[in-house]
N, C-alpha and C positions, 0 to 999 in steps of 0.2 A: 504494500500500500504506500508507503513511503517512496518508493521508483516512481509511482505514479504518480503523489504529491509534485514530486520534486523535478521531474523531470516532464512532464506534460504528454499528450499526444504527440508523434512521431518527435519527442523531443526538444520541444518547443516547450519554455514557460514564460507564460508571457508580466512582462513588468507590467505597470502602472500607464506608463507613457504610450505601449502599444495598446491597451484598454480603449485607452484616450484615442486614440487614431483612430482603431475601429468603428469606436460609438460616433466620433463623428463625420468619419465616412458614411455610417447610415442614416443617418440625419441629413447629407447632403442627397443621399439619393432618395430617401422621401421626401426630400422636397421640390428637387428638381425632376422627378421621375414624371409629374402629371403634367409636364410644361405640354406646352403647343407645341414650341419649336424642336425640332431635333438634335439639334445642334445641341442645345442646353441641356434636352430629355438626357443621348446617351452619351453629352462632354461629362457630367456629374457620376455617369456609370462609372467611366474611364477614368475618371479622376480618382472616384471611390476604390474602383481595384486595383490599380497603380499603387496607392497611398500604403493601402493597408498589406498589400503583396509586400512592401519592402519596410512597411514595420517592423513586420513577425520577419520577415525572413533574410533582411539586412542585417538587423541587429542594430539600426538609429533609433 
């Protein structure tokens, strides 16, 4: 149980700071998600998966 405390799924624990990233990459994509334009709809997709792709798995 402790391996898994400590060390997370495929290894990944994630701090504070990538928390932070994720929640508000979903926050941008509910809120940009129902736009008109598409542009906007899937630049907030792409921004959202960008962001948090290299939270967890950069290590910034």
């Amino acid at each position: 149980m402790l391996l898994l405390a400590t060390g997370g799924p495929f290894g990944i624990s994630p701090s504070t700071d990538q928390l932070i990233v994720v929640n508000l990459a979903a926050i941008l994509v509910a809120t940009t998600f129902n736009a008109p334009q598409k542009v906007i709809k899937w630049g907030g997709v792409v921004i959202a998966v960008v962001t948090t792709t290299c939270a967890i798995w950069c290590g910034h």
